[in-house]
N, CA, C and O atoms as a GROMACS GRO file, in nm:
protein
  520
    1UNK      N    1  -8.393   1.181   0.783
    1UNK     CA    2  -8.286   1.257   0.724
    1UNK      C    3  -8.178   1.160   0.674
    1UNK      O    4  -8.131   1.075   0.749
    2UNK      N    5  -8.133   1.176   0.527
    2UNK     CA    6  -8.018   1.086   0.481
    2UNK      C    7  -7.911   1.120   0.545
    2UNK      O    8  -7.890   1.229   0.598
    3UNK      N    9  -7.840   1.023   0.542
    3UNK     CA   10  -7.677   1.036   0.619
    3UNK      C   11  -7.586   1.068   0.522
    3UNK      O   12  -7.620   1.029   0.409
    4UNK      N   13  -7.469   1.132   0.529
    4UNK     CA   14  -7.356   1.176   0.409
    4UNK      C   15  -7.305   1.046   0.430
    4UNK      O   16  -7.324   0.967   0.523
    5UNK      N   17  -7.241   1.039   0.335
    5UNK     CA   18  -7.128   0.949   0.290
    5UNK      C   19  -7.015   1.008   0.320
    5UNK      O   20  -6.972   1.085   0.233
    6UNK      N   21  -6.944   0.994   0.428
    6UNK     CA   22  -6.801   1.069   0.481
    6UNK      C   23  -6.681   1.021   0.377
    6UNK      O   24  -6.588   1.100   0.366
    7UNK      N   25  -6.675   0.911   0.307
    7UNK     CA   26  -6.585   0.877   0.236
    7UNK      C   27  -6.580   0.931   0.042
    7UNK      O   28  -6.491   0.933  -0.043
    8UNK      N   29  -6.751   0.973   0.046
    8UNK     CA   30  -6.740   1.054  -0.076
    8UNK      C   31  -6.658   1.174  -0.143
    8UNK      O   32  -6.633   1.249  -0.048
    9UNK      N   33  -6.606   1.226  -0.253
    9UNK     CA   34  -6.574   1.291  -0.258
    9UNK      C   35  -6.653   1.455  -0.297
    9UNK      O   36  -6.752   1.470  -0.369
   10UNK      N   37  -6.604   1.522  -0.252
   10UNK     CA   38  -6.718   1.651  -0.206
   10UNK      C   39  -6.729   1.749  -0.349
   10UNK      O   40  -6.623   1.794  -0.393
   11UNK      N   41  -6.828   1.774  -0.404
   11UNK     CA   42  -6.865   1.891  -0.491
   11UNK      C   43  -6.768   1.953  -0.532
   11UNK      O   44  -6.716   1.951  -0.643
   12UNK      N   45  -6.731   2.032  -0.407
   12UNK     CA   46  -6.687   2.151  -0.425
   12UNK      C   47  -6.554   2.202  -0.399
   12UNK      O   48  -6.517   2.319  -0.401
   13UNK      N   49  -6.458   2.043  -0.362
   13UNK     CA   50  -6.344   2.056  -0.403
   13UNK      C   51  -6.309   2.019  -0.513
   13UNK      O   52  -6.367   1.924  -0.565
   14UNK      N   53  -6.182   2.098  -0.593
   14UNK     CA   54  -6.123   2.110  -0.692
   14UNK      C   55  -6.052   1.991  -0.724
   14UNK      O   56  -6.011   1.922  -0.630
   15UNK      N   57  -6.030   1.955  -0.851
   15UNK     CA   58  -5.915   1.879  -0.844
   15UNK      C   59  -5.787   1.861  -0.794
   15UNK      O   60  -5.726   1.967  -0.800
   16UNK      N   61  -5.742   1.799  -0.762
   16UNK     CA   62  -5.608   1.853  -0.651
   16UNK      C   63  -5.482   1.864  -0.793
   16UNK      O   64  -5.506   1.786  -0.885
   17UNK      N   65  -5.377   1.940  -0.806
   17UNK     CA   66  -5.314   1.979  -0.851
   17UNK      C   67  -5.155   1.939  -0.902
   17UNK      O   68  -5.084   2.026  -0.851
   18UNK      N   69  -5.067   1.841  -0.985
   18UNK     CA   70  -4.970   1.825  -0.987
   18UNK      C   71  -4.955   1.730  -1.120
   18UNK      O   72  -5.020   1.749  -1.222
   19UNK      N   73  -4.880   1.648  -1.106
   19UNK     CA   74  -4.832   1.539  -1.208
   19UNK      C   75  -4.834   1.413  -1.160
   19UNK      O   76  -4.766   1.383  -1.062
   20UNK      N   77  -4.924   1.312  -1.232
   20UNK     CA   78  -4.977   1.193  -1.144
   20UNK      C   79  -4.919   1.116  -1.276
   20UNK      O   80  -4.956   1.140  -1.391
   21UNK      N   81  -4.780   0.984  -1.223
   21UNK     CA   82  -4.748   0.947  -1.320
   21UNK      C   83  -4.667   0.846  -1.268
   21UNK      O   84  -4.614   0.890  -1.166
   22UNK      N   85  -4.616   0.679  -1.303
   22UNK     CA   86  -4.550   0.623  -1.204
   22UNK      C   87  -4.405   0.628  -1.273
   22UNK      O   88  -4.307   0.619  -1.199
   23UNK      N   89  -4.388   0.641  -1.401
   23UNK     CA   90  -4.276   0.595  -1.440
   23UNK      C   91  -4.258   0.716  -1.562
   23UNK      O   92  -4.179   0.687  -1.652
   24UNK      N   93  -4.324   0.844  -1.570
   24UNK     CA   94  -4.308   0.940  -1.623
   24UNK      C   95  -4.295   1.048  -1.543
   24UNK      O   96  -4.346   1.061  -1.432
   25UNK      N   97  -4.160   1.198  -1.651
   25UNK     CA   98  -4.197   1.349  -1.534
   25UNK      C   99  -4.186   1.398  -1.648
   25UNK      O  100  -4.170   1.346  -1.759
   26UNK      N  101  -4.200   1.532  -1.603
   26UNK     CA  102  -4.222   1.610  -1.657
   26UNK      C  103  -4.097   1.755  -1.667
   26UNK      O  104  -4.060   1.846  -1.593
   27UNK      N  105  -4.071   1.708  -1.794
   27UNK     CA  106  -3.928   1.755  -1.794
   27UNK      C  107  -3.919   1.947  -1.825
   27UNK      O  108  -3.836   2.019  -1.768
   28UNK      N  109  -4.011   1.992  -1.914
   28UNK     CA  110  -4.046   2.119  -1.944
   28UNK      C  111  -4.184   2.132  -1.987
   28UNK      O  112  -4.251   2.051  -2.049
   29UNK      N  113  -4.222   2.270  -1.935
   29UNK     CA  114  -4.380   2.273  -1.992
   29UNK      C  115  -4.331   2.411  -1.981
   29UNK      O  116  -4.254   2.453  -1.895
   30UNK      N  117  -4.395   2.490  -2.096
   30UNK     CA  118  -4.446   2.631  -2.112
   30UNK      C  119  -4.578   2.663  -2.145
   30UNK      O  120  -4.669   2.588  -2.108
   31UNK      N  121  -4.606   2.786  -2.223
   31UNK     CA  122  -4.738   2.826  -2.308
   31UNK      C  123  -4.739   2.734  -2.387
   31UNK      O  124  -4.628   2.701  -2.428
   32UNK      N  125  -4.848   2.664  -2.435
   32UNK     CA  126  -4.902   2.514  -2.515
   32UNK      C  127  -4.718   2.470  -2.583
   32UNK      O  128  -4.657   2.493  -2.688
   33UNK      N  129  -4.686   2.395  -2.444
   33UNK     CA  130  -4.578   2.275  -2.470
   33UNK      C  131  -4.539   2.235  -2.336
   33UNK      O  132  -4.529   2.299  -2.232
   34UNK      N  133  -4.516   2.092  -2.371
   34UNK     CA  134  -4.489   2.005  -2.289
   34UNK      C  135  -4.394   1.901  -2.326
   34UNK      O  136  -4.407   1.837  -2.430
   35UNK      N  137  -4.271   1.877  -2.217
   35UNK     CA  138  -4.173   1.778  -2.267
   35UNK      C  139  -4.194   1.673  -2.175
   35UNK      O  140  -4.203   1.707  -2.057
   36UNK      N  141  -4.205   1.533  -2.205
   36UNK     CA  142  -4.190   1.477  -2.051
   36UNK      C  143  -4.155   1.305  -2.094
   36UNK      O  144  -4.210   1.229  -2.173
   37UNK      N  145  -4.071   1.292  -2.026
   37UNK     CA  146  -3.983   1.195  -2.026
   37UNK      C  147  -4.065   1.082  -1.981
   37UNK      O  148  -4.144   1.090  -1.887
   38UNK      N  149  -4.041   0.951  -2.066
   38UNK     CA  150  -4.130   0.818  -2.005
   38UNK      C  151  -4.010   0.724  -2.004
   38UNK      O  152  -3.920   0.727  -2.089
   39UNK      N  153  -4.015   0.651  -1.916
   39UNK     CA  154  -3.950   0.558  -1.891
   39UNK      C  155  -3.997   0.460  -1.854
   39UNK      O  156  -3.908   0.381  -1.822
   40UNK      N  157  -4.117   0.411  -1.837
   40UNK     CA  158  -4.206   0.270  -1.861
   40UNK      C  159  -4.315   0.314  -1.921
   40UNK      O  160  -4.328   0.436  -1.911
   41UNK      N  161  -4.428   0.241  -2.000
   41UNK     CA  162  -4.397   0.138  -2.073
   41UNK      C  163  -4.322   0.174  -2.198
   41UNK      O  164  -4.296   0.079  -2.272
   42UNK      N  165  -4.283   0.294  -2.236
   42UNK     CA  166  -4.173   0.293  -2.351
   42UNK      C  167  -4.055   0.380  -2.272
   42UNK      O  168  -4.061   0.433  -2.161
   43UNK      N  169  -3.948   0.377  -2.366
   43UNK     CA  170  -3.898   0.501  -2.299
   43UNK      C  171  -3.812   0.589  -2.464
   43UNK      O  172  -3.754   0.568  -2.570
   44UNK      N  173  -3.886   0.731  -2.334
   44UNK     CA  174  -3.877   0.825  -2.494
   44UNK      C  175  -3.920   1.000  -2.412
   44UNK      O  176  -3.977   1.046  -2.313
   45UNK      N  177  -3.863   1.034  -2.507
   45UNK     CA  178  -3.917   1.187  -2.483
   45UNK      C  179  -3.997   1.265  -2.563
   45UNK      O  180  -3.962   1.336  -2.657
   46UNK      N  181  -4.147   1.239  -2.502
   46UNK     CA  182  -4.265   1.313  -2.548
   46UNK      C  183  -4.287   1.404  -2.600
   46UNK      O  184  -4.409   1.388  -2.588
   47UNK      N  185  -4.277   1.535  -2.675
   47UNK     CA  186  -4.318   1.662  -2.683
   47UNK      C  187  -4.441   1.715  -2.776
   47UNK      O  188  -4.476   1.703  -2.893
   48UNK      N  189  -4.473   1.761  -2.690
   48UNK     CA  190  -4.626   1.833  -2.731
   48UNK      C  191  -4.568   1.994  -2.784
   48UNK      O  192  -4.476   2.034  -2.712
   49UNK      N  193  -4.599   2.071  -2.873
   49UNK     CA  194  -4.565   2.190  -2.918
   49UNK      C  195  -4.693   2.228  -3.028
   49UNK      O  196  -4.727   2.163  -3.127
   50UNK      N  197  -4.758   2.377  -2.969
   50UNK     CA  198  -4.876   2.398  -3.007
   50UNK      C  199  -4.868   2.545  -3.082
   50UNK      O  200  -4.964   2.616  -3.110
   51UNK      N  201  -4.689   2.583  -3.117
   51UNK     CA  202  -4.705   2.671  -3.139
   51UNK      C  203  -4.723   2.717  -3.315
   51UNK      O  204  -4.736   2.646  -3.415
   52UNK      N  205  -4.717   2.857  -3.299
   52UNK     CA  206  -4.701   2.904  -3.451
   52UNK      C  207  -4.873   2.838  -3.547
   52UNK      O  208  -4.869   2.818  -3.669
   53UNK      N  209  -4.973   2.819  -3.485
   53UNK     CA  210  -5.100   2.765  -3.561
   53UNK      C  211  -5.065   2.615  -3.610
   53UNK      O  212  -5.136   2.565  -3.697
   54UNK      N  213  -4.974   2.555  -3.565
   54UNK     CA  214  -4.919   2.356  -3.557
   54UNK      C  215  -4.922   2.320  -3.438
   54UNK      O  216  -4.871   2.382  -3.344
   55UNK      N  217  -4.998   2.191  -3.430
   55UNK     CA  218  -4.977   2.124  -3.301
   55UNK      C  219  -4.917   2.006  -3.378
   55UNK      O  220  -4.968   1.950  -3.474
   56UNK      N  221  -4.782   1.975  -3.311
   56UNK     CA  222  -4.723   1.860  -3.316
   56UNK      C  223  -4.665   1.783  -3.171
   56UNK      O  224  -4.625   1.821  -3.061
   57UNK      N  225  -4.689   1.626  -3.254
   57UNK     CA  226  -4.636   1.534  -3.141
   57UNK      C  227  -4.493   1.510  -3.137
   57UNK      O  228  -4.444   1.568  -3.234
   58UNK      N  229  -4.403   1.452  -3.069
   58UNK     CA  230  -4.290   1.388  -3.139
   58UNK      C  231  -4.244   1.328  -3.018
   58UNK      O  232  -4.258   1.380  -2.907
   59UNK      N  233  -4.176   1.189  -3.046
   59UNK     CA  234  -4.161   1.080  -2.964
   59UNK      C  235  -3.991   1.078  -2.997
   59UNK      O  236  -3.949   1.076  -3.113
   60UNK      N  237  -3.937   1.079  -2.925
   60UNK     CA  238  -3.784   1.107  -2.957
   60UNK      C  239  -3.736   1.166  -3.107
   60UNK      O  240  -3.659   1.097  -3.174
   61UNK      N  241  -3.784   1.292  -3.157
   61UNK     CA  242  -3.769   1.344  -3.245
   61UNK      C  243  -3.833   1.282  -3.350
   61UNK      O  244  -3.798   1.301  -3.467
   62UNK      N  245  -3.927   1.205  -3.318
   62UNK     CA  246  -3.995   1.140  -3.486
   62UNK      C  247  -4.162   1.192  -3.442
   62UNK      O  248  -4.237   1.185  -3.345
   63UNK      N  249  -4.162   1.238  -3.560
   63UNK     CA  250  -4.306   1.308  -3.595
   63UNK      C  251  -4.395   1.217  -3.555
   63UNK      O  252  -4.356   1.103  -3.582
   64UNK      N  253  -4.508   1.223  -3.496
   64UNK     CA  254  -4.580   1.137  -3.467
   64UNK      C  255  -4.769   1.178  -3.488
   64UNK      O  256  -4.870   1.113  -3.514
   65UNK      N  257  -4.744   1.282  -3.466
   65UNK     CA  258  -4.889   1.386  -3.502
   65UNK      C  259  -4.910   1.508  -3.506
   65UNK      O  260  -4.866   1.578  -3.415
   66UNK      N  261  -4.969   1.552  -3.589
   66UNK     CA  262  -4.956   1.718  -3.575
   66UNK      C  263  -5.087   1.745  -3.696
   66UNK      O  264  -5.123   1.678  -3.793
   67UNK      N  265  -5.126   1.845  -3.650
   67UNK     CA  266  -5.234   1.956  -3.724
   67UNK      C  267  -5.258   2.090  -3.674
   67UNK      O  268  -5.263   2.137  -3.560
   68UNK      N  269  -5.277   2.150  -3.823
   68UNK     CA  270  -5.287   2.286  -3.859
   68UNK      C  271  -5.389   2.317  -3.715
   68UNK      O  272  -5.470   2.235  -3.672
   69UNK      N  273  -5.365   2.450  -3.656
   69UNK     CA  274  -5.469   2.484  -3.620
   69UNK      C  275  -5.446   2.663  -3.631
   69UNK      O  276  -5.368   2.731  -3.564
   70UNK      N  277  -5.541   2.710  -3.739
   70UNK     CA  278  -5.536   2.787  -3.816
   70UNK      C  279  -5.707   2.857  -3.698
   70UNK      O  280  -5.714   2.963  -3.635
   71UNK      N  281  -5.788   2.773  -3.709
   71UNK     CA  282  -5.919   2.817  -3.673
   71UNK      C  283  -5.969   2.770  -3.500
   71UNK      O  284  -6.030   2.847  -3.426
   72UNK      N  285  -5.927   2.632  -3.465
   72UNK     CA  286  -5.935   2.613  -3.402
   72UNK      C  287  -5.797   2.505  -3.293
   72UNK      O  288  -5.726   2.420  -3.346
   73UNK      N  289  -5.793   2.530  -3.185
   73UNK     CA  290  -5.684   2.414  -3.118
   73UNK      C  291  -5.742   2.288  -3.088
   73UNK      O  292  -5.848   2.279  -3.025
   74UNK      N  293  -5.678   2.190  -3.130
   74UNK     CA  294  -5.752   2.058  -3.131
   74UNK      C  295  -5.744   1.997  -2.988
   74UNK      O  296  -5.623   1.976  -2.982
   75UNK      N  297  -5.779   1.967  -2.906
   75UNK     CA  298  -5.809   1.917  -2.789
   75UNK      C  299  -5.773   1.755  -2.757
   75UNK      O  300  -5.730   1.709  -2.652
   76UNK      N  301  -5.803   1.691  -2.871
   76UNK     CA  302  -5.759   1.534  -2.875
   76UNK      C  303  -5.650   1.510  -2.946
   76UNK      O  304  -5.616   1.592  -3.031
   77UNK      N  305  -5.583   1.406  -2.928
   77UNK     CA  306  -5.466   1.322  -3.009
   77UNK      C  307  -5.482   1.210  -3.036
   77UNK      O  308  -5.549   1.160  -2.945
   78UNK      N  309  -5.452   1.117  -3.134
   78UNK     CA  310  -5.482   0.951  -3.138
   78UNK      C  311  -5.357   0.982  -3.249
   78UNK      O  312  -5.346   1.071  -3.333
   79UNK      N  313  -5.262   0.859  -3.211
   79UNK     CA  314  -5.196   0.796  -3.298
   79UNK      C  315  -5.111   0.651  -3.297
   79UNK      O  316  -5.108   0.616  -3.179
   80UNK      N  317  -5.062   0.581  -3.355
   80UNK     CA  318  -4.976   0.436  -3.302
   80UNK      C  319  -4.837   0.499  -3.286
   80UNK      O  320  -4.786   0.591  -3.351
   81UNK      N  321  -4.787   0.421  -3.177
   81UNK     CA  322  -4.660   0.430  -3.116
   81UNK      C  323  -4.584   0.393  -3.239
   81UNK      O  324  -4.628   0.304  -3.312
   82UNK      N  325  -4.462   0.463  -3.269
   82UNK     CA  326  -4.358   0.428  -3.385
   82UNK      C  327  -4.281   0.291  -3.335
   82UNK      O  328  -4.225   0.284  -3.225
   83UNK      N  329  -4.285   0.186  -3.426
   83UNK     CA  330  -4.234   0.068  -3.466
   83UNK      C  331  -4.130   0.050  -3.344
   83UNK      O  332  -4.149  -0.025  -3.249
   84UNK      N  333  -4.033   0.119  -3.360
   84UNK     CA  334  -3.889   0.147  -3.269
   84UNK      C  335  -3.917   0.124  -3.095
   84UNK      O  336  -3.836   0.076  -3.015
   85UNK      N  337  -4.052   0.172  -3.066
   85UNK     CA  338  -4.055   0.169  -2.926
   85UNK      C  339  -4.155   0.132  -2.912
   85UNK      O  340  -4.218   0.165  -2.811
   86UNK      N  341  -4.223   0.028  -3.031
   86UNK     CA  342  -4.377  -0.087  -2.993
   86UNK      C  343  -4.286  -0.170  -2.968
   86UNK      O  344  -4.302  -0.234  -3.072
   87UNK      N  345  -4.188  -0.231  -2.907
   87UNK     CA  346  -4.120  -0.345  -2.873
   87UNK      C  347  -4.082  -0.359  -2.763
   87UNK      O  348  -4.099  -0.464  -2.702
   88UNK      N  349  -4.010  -0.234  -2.704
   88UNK     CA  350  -3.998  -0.219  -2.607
   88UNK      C  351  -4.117  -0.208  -2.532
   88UNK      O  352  -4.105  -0.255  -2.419
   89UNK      N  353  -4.252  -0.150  -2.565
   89UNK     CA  354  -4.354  -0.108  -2.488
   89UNK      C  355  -4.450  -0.286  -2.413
   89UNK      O  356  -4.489  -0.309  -2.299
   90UNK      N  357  -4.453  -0.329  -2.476
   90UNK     CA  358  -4.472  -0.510  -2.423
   90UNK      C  359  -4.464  -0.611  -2.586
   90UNK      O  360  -4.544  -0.607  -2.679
   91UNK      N  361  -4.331  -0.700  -2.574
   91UNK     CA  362  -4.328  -0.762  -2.658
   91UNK      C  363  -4.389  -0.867  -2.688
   91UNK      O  364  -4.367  -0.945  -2.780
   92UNK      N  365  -4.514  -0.872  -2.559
   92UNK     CA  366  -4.593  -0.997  -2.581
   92UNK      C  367  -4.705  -0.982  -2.639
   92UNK      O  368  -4.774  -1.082  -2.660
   93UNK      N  369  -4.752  -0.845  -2.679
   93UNK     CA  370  -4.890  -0.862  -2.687
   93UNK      C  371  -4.887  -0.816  -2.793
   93UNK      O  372  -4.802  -0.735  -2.830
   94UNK      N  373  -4.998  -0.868  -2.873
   94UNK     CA  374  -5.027  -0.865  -3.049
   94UNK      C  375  -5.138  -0.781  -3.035
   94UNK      O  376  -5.191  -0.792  -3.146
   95UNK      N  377  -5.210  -0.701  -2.965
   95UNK     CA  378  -5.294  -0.586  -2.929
   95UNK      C  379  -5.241  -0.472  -2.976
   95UNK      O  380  -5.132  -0.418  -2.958
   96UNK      N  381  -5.394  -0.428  -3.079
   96UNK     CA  382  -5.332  -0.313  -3.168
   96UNK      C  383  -5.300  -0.198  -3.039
   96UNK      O  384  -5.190  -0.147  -3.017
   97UNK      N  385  -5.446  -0.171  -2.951
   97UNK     CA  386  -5.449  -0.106  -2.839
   97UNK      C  387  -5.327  -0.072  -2.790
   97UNK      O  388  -5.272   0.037  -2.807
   98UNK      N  389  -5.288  -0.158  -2.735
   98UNK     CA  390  -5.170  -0.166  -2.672
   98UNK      C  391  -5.027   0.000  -2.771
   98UNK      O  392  -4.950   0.080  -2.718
   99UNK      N  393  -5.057  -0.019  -2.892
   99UNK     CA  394  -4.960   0.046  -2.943
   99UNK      C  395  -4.986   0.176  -2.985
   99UNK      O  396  -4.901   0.248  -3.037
  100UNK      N  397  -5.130   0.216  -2.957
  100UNK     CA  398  -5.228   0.321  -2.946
  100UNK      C  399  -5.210   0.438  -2.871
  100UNK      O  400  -5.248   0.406  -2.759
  101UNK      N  401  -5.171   0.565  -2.868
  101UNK     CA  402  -5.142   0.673  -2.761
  101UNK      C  403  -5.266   0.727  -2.813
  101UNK      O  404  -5.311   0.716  -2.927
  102UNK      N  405  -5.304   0.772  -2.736
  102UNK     CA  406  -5.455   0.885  -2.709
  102UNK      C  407  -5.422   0.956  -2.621
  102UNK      O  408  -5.335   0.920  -2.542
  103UNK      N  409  -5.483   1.075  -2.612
  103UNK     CA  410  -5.485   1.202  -2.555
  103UNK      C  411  -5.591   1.292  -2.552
  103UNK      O  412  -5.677   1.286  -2.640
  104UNK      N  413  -5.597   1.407  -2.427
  104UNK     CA  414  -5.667   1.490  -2.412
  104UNK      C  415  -5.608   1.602  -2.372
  104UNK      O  416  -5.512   1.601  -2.295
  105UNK      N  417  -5.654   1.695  -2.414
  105UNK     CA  418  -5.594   1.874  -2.380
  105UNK      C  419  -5.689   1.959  -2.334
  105UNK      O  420  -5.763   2.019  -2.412
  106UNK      N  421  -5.699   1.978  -2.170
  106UNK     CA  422  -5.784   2.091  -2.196
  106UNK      C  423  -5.710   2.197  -2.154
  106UNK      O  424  -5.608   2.191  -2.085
  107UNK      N  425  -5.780   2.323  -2.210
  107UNK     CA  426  -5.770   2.432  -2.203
  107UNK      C  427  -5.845   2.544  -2.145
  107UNK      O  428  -5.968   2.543  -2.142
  108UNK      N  429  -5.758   2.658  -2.091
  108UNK     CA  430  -5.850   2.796  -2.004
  108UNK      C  431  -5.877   2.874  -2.101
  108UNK      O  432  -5.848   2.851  -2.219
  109UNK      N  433  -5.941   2.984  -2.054
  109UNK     CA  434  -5.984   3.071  -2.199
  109UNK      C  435  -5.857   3.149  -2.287
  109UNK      O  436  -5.844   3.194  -2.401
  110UNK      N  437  -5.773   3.136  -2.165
  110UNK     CA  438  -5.643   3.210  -2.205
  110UNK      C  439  -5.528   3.099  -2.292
  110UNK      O  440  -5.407   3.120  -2.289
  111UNK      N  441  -5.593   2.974  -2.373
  111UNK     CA  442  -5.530   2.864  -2.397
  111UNK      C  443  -5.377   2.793  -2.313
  111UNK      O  444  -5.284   2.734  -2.367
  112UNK      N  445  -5.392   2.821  -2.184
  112UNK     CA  446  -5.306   2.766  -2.119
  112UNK      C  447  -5.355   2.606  -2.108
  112UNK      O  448  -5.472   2.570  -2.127
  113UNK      N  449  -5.255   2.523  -2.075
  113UNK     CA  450  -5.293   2.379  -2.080
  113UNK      C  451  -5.345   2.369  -1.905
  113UNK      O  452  -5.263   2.366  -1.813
  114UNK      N  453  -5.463   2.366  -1.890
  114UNK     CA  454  -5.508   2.288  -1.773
  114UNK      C  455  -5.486   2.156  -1.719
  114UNK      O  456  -5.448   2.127  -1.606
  115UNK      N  457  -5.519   2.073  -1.821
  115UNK     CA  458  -5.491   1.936  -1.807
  115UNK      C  459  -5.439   1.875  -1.937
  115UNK      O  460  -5.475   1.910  -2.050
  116UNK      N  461  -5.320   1.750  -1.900
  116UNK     CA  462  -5.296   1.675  -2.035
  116UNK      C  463  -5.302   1.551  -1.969
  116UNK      O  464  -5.243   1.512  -1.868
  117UNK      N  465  -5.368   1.506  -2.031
  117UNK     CA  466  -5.345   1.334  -2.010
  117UNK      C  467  -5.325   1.268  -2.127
  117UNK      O  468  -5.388   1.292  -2.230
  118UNK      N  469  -5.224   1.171  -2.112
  118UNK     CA  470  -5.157   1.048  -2.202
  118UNK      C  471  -5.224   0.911  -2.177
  118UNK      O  472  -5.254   0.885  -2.061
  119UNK      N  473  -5.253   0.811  -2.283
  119UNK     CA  474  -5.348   0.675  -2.232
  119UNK      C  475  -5.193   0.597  -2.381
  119UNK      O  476  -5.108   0.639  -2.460
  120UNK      N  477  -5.234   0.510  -2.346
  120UNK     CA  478  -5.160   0.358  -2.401
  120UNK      C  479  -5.202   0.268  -2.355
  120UNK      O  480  -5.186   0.210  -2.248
  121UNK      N  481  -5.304   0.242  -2.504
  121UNK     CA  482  -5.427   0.191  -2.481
  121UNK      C  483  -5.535   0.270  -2.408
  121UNK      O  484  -5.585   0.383  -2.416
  122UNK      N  485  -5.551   0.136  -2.318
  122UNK     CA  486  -5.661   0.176  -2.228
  122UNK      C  487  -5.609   0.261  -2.128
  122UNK      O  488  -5.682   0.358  -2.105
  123UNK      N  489  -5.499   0.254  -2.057
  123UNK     CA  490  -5.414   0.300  -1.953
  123UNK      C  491  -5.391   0.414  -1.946
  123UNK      O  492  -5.341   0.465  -2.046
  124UNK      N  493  -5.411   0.488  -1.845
  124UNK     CA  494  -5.301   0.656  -1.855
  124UNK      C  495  -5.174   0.631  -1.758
  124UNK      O  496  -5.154   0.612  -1.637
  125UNK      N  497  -5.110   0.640  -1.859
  125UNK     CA  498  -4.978   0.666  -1.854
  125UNK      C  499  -4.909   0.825  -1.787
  125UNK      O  500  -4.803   0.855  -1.732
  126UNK      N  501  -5.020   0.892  -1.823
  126UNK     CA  502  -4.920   1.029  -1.819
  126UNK      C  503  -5.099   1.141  -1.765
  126UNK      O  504  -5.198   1.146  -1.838
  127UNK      N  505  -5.089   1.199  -1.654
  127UNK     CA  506  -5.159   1.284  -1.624
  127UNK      C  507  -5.118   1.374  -1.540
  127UNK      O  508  -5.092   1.339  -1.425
  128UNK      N  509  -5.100   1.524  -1.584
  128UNK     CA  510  -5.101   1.689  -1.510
  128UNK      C  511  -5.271   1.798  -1.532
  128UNK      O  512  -5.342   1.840  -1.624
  129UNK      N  513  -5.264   1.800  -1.362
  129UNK     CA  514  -5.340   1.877  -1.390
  129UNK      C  515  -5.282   2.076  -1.299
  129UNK      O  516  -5.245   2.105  -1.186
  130UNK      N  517  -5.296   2.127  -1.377
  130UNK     CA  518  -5.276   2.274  -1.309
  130UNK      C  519  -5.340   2.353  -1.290
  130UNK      O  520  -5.298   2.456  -1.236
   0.00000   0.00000   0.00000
């Protein structure tokens, strides 16, 4: 008979539930929107807003991404960090990566946000799950 692995993590628990983030919170979230404040590696205030058939990004009030969603809600994000706060974010590194935000959105059937996670670069920066 095989032995369990007591240190594995089990099937059939859930993800555990909150905002996993060292130097980001989470300042407002409603029905598809999210505000949340970063303060390492940039500092700025995030907002996600999915309403009215537009999903837009915006990084201290500067547009940063957005699309129609007329047919469907888009689930991913990719865009470069605006000029203003690639300096602050590490002034040493000449890595496009580095200046890269990516994202994921998922969603319940009722389009509530389940999970958002934020990456820079390779890194996540920013993860809620509810």
């Amino acid at each position: 008979m095989a032995q369990l692995n007591p240190y594995s993590v089990s099937t059939q628990s859930s993800l555990e539930k909150g905002v996993f983030s060292e130097y980001a919170t989470l300042h407002r979230r409603s029905f598809l929107y999210r505000e949340i404040r970063f303060e390492k590696p940039f500092q700025g205030t995030f907002v996600y807003n999915g309403w009215w058939f537009r999903q837009v990004i915006r990084i201290n009030a500067v547009p940063c991404w957005f699309r129609i969603s007329w047919l469907r809600i888009h689930s991913r994000f990719r865009f470069e960090l605006p000029e203003e706060l690639t300096a602050e974010a590490d002034p040493h590194s000449a890595t496009d990566s580095r200046r890269t935000i990516h994202g994921e959105i998922e969603f319940s059937r009722t389009l509530a946000i389940r999970r958002f996670r934020v990456w820079l670069g390779e890194r996540v920066i920013y993860d809620e799950i509810r």
